[in-house]
N, C-alpha and C positions, 0 to 999 in steps of 0.2 A: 596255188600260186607257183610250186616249185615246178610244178609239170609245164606250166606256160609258159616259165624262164628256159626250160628245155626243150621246149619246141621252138622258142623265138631266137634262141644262139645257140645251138648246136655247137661243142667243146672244140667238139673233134675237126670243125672247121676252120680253127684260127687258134692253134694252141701255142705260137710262138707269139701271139699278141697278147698274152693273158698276164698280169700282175700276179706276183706271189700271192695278193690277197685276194684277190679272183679266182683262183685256184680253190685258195683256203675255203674260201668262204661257200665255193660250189660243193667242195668236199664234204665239209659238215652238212652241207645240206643232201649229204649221200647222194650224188653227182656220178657215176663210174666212170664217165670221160675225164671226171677232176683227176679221181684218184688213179687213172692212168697215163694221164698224162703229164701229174707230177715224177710216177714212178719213171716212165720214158724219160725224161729231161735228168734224171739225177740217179739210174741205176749205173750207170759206168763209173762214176769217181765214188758213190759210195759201197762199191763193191772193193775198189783199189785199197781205200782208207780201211775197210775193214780187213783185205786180206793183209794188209801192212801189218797187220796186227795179229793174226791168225795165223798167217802164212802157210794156208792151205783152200783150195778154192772152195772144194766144197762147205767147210765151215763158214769161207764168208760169206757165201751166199747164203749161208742158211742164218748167218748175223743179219746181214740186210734185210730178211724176210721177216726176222723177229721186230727189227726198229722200227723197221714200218710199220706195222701191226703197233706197235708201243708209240710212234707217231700218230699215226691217225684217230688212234683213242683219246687222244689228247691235243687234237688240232685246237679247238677253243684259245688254248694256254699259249699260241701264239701269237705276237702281240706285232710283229713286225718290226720292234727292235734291231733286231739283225736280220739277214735274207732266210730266204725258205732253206738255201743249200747251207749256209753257215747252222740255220737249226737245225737241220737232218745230221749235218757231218756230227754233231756233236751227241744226238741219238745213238749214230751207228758206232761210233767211238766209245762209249761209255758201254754198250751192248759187248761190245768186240773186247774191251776188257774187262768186262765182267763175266764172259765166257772164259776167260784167264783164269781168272780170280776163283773160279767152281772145279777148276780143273789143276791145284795146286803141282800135280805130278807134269804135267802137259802131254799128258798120252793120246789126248785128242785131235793133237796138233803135231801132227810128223812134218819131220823137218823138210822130207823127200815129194819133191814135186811127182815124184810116179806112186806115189798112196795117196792122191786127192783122189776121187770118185766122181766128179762133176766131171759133166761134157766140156769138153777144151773146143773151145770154138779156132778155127784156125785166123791166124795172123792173117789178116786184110790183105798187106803184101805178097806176103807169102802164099796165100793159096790161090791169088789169083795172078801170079805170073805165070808167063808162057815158058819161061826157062826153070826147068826143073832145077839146074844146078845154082841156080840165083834161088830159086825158092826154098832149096835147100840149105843152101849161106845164110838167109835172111833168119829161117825158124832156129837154125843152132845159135844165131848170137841172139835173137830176143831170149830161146832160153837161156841162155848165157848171162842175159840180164838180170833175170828171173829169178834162178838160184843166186847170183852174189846182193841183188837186193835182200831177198830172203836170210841169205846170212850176215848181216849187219846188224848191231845191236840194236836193239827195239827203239832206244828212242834217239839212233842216226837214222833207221830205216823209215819211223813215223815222218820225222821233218822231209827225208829224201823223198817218199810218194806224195806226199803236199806240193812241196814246192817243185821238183821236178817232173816226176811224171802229173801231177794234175797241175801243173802251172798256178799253184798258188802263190800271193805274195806274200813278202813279211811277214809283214800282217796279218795275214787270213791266217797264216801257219801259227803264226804265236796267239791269235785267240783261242782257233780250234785247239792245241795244245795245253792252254794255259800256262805258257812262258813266256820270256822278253823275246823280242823280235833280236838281242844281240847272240842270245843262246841258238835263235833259229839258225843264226847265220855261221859261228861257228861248229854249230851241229850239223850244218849243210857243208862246210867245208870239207870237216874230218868226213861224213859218209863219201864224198868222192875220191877223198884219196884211197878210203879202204876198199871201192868199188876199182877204181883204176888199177888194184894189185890183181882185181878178178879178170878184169876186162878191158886192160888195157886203153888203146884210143876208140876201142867199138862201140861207147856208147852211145854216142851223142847223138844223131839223126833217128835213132830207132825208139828209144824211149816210149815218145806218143803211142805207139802201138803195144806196149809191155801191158802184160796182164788184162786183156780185151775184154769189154764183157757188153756184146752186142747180139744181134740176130737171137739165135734161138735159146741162147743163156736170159739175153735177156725179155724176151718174151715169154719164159717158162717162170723167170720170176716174177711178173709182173700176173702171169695169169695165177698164181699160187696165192700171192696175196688178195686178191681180185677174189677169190672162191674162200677163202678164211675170212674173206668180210660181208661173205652174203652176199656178192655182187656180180658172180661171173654171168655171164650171156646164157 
C-alpha cells in the first residue's frame, strides 16, 4: 500500500501544497520525500532559534541535527495541536538548552564568531553584488548584527531572534518561550536598545538575511539526517 501512495503522489512534486499532517503522516510512514521536505521548509529558523541559544553555528547545527532525529522518533506524539513549526521550535529549544545544561562551564560555546567551525555560507546580498565595495559594506554590518545579537543576554537575545529576525508574533514568541506575551514585548524593547548601543541605526533592513542557513549548509544538514535515519539515496 505505502509503495502505491508513492508512486501515485510523488512528495517531491507538490510539497508547498502538503498539510503538516500530510507531511506527518508520509513520514511515519518512512516517506524520505516527507522527511525532506519537512527538513527544507523549517531548517533556516530552526537553526536561527538554536544558534540564539548556543551562539555558535557549528553547535547549532549540530542541535538541529540532534532534534530532528528526537523529532522524528516521536512523530506519532503529534497530535496537531499546534503547527509542525511551533512543535519543532520547541524540540530544537529544549535540545539547545540542554546542551547548556551538560556544559555547566560553557566551554563548548565561545563566544567569538571566528571559533565556529561550520561553513559560513555567504550573505545572499552580499555575495552576489557586483560592487565589491557595497558587498563589502553589506557583510561587515550583517556581522555587525551577528556579534551584538550574540551579546545580548539570553533571554533578550531568545525573544529578539523570535520576533525580529524570524518574524514571530507575540504570541508565537511567548508560547515557544513559555512567558506572557507582555514580558515578550518588553524583553523585545530592552534587546533593541542594547542592540542600538552596538549598531546604531544599521539594523533594520538587513536583519532577514542575519544568520543564513541555506544552499549547501542547508543541504549538508538535511542529507546528515536523511543517512542517520536510514534513508539517504
Amino acid at each position: 500500500m505505502k509503495d502505491v501512495l508513492l508512486q501515485t503522489r510523488p512528495i517531491a512534486l507538490e510539497p508547498d501544497h502538503l498539510t503538516d499532517h500530510d507531511l506527518v503522516q508520509r513520514a511515519i510512514s518512512n516517506d524520505p520525500e516527507a522527511f525532506r521536505t519537512i527538513m527544507r521548509r523549517h531548517n533556516q529558523r530552526l537553526f536561527r532559534i538554536a544558534r540564539a541559544v548556543v551562539r555558535n553555528d557549528s553547535i547549532a547545527e549540530d542541535v538541529v541535527q540532534e532534534a530532528y532525529l528526537r523529532a522524528f522518533e516521536h512523530l506519532e506524539t503529534f497530535r496537531g495541536d499546534a503547527s509542525l513549526a511551533t512543535w519543532l521550535h520547541r524540540v530544537v529549544l529544549n535540545e539547545a538548552l540542554g546542551r547548556l545544561r551538560k556544559s555547566s562551564t560553557r566551554r563548548e560555546v565561545p563566544l567569538s564568531t571566528e571559533q565556529a567551525s561550520a561553513d559560513i555560507v555567504p550573505f545572499p546580498n552580499a555575495a552576489n553584488s557586483a560592487d565589491p565595495e557595497r558587498a563589502l559594506a553589506q557583510r561587515q554590518i550583517l556581522r555587525l548584527v551577528e556579534e551584538a545579537t550574540d551579546a545580548l543576554p539570553e533571554a533578550f537575545r531568545l525573544v529578539f531572534t523570535a520576533r525580529v529576525i524570524e518574524a514571530m508574533s507575540v504570541e508565537e514568541t511567548a508560547a515557544l518561550l513559555g512567558i506572557k506575551p507582555e514580558t515578550v514585548r518588553s524583553r523585545l524593547h530592552r534587546a533593541r536598545q542594547l542592540l542600538r548601543q552596538h549598531v546604531d541605526r544599521k539594523i533594520g533592513p538587513v536583519l532577514m538575511n542575519a544568520f543564513p542557513f541555506a544552499g549547501r549548509r542547508c543541504e549538508r544538514l538535511t542529507a546528515a539526517v536523511m543517512s542517520r535515519l536510514g534513508l539517504a539515496r
